[in-house]
N, C-alpha and C positions, 0 to 999 in steps of 0.2 A: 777333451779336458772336462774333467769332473768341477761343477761350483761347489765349495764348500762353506760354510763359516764363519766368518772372517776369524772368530778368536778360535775356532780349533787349528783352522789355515797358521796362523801366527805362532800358535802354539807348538808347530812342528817345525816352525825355523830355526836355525843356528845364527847367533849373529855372524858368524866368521864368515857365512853363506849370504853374507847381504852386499848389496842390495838387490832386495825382487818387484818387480812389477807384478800388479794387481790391480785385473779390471773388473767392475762392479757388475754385478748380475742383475741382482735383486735384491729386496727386503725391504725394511722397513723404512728407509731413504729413498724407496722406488719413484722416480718422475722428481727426484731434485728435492726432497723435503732436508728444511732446514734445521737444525740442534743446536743449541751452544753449550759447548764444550770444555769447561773451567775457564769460562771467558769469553772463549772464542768461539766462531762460528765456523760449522762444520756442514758439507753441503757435498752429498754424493747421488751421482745421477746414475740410470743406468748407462753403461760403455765408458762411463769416467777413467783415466787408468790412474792408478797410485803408485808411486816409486816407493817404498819403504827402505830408509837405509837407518834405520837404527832400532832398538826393541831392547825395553827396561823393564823387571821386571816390576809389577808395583801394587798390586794384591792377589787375593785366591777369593774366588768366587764358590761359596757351599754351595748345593744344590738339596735341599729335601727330599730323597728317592720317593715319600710316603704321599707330600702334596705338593711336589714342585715348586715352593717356595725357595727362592736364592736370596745369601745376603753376602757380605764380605768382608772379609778378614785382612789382617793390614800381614805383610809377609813375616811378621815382628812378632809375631802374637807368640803365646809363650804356653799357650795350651798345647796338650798332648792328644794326639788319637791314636787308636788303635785298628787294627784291618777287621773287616764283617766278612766272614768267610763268604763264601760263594754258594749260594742255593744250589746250583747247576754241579751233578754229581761229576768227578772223572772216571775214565775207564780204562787207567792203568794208575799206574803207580810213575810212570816217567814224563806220562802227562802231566798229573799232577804236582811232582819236581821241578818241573821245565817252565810251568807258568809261575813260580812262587814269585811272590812280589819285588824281592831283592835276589841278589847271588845268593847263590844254593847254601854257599859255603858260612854266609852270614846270617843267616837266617838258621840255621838249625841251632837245637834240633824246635823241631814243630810237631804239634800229636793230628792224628787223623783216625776213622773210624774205617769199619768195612760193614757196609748194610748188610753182608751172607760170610758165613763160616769160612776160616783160611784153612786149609792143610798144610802145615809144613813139617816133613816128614814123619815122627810118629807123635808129633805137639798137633794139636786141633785148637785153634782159637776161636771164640765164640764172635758171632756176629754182633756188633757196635762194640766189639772192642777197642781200644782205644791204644793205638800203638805211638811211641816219638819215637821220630828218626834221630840216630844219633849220627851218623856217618855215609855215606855212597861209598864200598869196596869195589875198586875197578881193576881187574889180572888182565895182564894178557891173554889171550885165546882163552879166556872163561868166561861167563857170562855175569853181568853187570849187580851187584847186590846191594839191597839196603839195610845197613844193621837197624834192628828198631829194637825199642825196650818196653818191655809188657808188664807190665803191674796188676798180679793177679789178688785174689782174694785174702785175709791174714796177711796183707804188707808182703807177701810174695812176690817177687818182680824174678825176670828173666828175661834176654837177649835173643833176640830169633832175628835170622838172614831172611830175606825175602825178596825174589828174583825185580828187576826192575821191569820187565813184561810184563809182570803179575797184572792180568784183566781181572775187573770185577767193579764196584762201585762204592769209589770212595768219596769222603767227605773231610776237609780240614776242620779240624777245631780253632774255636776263638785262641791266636797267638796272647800271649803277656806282654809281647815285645810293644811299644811304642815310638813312635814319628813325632815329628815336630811338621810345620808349613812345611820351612823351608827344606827337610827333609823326602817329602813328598812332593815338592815339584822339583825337586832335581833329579826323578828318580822315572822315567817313562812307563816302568812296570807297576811303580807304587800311583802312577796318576788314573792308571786305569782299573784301579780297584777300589772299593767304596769303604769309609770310615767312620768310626763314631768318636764323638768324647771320651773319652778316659775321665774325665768330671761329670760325677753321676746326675750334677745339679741342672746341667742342661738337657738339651734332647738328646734321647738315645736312638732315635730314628738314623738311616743309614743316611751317609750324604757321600756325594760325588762333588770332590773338590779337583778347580780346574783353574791355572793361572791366568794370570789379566795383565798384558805389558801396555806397558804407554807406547805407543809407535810413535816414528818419526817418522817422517813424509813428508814428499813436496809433490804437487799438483799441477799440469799445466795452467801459466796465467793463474796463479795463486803466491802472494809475496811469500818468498820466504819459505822456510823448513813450519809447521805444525803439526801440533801433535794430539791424538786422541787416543784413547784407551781401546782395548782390542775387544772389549765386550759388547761394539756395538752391533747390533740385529743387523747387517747384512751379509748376504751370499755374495764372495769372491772366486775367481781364478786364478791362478799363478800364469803370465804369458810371459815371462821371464825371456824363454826362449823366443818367441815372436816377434816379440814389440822390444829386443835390448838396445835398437839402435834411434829408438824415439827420443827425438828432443822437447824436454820441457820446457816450456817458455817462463821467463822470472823477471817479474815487475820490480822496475829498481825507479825510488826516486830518484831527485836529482842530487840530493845528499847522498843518498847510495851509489851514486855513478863515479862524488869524491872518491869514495875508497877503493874503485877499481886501480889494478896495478896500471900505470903509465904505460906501458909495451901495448896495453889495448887500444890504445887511439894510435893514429884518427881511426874510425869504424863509422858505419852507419848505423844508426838506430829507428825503430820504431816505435811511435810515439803512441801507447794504448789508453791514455787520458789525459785530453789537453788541458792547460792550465784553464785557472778558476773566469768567469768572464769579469769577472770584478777585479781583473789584476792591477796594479798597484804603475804599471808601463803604459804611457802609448806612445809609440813604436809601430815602422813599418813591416817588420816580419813577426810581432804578435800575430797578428789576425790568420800566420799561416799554420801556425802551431796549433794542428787542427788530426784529432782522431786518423789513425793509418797513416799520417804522413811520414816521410823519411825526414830525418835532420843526419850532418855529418858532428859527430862532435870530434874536436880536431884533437882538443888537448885540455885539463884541467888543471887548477892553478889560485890563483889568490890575485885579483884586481886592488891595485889603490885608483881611487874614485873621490871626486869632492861634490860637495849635495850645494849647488846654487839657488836660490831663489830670486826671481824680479819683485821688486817694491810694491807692494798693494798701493793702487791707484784705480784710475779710471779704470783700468783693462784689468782681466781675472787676472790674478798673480799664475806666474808660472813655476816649474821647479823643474831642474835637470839636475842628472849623476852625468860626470865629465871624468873623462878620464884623464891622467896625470900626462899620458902624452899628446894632449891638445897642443894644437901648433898654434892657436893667437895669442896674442898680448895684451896686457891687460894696463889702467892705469887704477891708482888709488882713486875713489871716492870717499867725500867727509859723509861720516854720519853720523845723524840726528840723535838726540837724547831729549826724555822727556822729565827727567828728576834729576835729582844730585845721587839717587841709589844707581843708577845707570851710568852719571860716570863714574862711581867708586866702582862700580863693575869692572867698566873700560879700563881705568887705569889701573887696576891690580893685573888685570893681562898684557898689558901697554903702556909701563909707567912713562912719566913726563908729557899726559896727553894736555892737548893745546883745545879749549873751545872757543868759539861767541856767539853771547848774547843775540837770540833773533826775539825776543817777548819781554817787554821790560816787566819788573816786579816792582812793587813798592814797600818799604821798611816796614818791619814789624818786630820793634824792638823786645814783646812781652815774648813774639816765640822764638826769637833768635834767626828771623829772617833778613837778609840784610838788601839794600836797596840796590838794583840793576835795571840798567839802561841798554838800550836796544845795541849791539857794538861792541860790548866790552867782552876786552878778550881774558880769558882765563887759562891759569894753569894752575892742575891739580899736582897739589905736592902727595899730602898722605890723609889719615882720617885719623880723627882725634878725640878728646871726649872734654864736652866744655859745658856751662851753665848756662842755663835761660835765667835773664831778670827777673822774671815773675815766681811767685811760690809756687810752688806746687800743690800735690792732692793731701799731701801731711803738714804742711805751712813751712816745707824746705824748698830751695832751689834744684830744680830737676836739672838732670846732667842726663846731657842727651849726645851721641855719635854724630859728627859731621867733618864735613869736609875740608881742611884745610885748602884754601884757594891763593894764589899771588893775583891777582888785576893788576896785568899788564899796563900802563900809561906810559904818553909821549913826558919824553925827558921836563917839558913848561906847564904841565898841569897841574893844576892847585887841588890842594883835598882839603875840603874846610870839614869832613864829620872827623871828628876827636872818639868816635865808640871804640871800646877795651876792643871789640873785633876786629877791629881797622886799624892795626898799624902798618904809619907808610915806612917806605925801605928807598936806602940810597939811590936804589935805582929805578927810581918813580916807578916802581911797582907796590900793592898793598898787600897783607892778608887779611883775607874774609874766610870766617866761616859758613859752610851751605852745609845745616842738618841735613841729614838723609831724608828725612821724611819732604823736604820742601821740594814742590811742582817747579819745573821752570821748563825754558825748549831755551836749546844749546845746539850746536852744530861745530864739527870738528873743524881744527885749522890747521890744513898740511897743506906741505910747501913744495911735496913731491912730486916730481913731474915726469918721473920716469917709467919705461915701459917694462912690463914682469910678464915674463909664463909662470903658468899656472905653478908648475912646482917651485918656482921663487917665491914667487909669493908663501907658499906654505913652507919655506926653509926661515922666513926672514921679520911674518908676521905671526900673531895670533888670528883664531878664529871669534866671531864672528868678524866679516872684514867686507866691507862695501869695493867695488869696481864696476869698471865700466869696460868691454872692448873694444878697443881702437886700434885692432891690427885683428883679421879674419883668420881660421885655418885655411888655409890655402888648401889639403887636400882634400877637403869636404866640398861637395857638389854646394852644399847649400847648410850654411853655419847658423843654426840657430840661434845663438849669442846677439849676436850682431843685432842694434839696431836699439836693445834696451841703456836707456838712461844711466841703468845702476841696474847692479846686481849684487846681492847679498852671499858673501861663500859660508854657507850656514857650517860647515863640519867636513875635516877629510878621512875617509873610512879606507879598510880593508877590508875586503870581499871577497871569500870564497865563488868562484865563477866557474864556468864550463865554457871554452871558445867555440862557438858552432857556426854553420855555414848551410845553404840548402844544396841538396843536388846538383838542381840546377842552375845553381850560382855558388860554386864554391869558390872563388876567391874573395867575394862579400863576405867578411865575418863580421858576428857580431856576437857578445858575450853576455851569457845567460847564468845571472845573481842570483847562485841557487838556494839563500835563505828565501828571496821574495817570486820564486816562482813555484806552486805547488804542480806539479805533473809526473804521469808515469811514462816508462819509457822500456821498451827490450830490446838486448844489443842482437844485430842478427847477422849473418853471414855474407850478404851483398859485399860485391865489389864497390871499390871506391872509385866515382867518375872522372877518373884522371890514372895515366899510366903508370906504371910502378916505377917509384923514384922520382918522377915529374912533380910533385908538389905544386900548385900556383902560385903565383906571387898572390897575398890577400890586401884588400883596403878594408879596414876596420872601422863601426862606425865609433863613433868617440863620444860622443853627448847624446843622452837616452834623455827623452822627458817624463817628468813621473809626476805622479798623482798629487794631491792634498792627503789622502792616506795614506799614502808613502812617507811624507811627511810627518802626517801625525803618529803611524808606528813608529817611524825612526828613533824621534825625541820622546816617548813610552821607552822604550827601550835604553835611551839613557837612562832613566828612573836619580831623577837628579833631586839632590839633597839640598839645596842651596836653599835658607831659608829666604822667606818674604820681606818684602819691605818694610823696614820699620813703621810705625806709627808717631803719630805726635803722643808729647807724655801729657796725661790728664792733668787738669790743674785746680786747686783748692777755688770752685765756682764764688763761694759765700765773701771769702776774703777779696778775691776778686772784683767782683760786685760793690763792697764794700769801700775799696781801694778808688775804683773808679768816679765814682758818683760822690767823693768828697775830691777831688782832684780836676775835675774837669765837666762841665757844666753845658756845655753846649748843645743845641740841639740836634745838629750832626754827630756830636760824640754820643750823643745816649744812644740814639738811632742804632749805631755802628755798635755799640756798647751791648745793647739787645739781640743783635745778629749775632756777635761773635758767641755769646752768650746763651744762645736758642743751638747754635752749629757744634759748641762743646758737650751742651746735654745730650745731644744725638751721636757722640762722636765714637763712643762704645758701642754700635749695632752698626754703625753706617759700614758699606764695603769699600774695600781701598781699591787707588786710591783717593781720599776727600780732597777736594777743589778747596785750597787751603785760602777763608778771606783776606784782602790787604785791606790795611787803614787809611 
């Protein structure tokens, strides 16, 4: 097998004749050098084999006969050329016919010369006459003629036959006729003959124009179909025939492995890059998901998953994905809030929520805070929009969002404050207003004591939602749940997943989240370690622990719109000031009168949120 090429090689293919294999010789990619290729990275070694199953055409390459310069022409181009006869004399007249650029029959007539005298019967034509063919006359059992037409001296012209053996040494003249590109690379005869411009403005030097397809190809262990232009400087082979029963191997992520058809599993795969060591898991069969190993992947699919976290406390917080068929139980846990924006939170997802009081406050009638005692229970009705006593930053009364509350009380309790925000109600309960902006610690009041799986709970509550386990999975060796205080169920997702299992533990499955693992993988022909139709029974693990970056991506990926917590509204300082210090004289009032005073001019730079002072 002869190397050629690669863009003459290409050049001689049919697409209808694809696909070919082609192994790399040499050139100028000898020993692996690297190019990038409208992008992409192109990398041929010697012995490489190439599969080519496509070829487009996508420009024409000139070539300079005079100094070898090439440039290139888009296949669109709209310029004309014409043929440059052929310096190399022929030595008949059928020779000469047989090579013409096009069919014989399209191309006439064409003129041509004879370097020596014709005799044709008692006519003598002189030497560099200049005859056109008009026709080939072909008889039976007679010998073969060409009519040509002679244009003698005084506009004289006349018709003379002329045998098609006729030896001697001709020469074509420059045709009139012109080509387009695309003309010329459709045409094999027309690509192997040399042309010029027909626009006198460019060069009239000879060029050999030659096409350039984009190939398509795929490569062993190279993702996917890529594609390079066929003008590149290397020598190929055609081993079409040799090598047709070679398998290419094809790096598929784990995204990639979603869109394989279902009838392909379960299969074995080979894993050609493990996932990243900073994976987002830890889990006991990470650390096996290791370069050349085998995994079985059984089946692909869509996991629902719920993301738990444990409490920041003494111990580093932890975070698990649990699946929805966890077998423990769970009970509700109250929880904590640290402002009144936290429970309007809560309760727009959970109306009729119940808190109490764990921090008392003290009254603070200029910002519309109102007074709380350690204990007192509350229920948030709705949020509403109401006035603070004091002016404001234009000398009006700011009207600020807050929270409609009831404070719950025993049926014999006295309320001696008479404030517009406090009215009491028949049923010795009160309303109070808590702005959004005001600090307090609150803690939920539920009365439920019953036990939930997990997907109860996510038919019956919102999320975020505090629990504790009080009932184990039973078919778990070792429940990792179990034993935390509280646990927070941050969100329940839907997970594109891959169910896999090892070789040597195929009835161990465990399910691989294939947005948060990156890895490559090739499916391969291995038998499956179990007999045909014997499937195992599998035990599945059910809670995966995940990172703090598991985390912090997840909630990235909500990309949440919820705006921030209000601020307190600024207040007219001077009148303020003013107000005070004819009203109230004391030395603890001025004291307190200065601070709150000092804490408002700061309150535009300070970050939220501010440690709001009591009086």
């Amino acid at each position: 097998m002869t190397a050629l090429p690669l863009q003459q090689l290409i050049a001689s293919f049919d697409r209808s004749g694809l696909p070919k294999i082609l192994q790399v010789c040499s050139g100028v990619y000898f020993q692996g050098s690297v190019y990038e290729i409208s992008g992409s990275e192109v990398s041929f070694s010697t012995g490489d084999l190439i599969k080519v199953i496509d070829i487009e055409l996508l420009s024409v390459s000139c070539e300079d006969v005079g100094n070898n310069e090439v440039f290139e022409l888009p296949i669109n181009h709209t310029g004309l050329f014409k043929v440059v006869p052929e310096e190399m004399p022929y030595s008949t007249l059928e020779e000469m016919l047989s090579l013409r650029p096009v069919g014989l029959d399209s191309c006439l007539p064409f003129t041509f010369t004879s370097r020596s005298r014709i005799d044709v019967g008692s006519y003598t034509l002189g030497a560099n006459t200049a005859l056109t063919v008009l026709s080939v006359e072909r008889h039976a059992g007679e010998e073969d003629l060409v009519r040509c037409h002679v244009r003698g001296q005084q506009e004289v012209s006349a018709e003379v036959c002329l045998p098609l053996s006729l030896h001697g040494e001709f020469r074509e003249c420059e045709s009139e006729e012109c080509f387009t590109v695309q003309e010329i690379l459709s045409s094999p005869c027309l690509c192997s003959r040399r042309f010029r411009f027909v626009n006198t403005t460019k060069s009239q030097r000879p060029l050999v124009l030659s096409p350039i397809y984009q190939v398509a190809a795929v490569m062993n262990l190279r993702k996917n179909i890529f594609k390079f232009p066929s003008s590149l400087e290397v020598d190929v082979v055609d081993v079409t025939e040799t090598c047709g029963d070679v398998d290419f191997v094809t790096p598929l992520s784990l995204t990639e492995v979603l869109s394989q058809p279902e009838e392909s599993f379960p299969t074995v795969v080979e894993i050609l890059e493990g996932p990243d060591t900073h994976s987002p898991f830890r889990c006991s069969w990470l650390p096996e998901l290791t370069k050349d190993a085998r995994v079985i992947f059984h089946k692909i699919g869509t996991s629902a998953v719920v993301l738990l976290s444990s409490l920041r406390g003494r111990k580093t917080q932890q975070h698990f994905l649990v699946s929805q068929q966890y077998g423990g139980r769970f009970r509700r846990r109250p929880r904590e809030f640290d402002s009144a924006y936290e429970l309007y939170v809560a309760s727009m997802q959970a109306p009729g929520l119940k808190v109490a009081v764990t921090r008392s406050c003290e009254e603070d009638e200029e910002e519309g805070l109102p007074a709380l005692s350690v204990g007192d229970q509350l229920e948030v009705v709705r949020c509403d929009t109401v006035e603070l006593a004091r002016d404001g930053a234009r000398g009006q009364k700011p009207a600020v969002e807050a929270l409609l509350c009831l404070r719950l009380q025993e049926a014999d309790d006295d309320c001696d404050d008479e404030d517009e925000e406090e009215v009491e109600r028949e049923d010795g309960s009160e309303e109070i207003f808590l702005p959004l902006y005001m600090q307090g610690h609150f803690v939920e009041v539920i009365a439920d004591n019953k036990k939930y799986r997990l997907k109860e709970l996510g038919e019956q509550f919102s999320w975020p939602l505090d629990v504790k386990v009080v009932s184990r999975d039973a078919k778990l060796e070792a429940d990792p749940l179990v034993g935390f205080p509280c646990l927070r169920i941050e969100a329940a997702m839907l997970e594109p997943s891959i169910q896999a299992s090892f070789p040597h533990r195929p009835d161990h499955r465990f399910e691989m989240l294939t947005q948060w693992l990156s890895m490559s993988v090739s499916f391969t022909r291995e038998a499956l370690p179990w007999p045909a139709g014997q499937t195992p029974e599998c035990h599945a693990d059910l809670v995966t622990e995940v990172t703090d970056t598991f985390l912090y991506e997840f909630r990235k990926q909500g990309n949440s719109d919820a705006p921030p917590p209000p601020r307190p509204p600024k207040r007219n300082l001077s009148s303020a000031t003013s107000s005070n210090e004819s009203s109230k004289k004391t030395s603890k009032n001025v004291t307190f009168r200065k601070s709150l005073s000092g804490y408002l001019g700061r309150s535009a730079s300070a970050s939220w949120p501010p440690e709001t002072p009591n009086g």
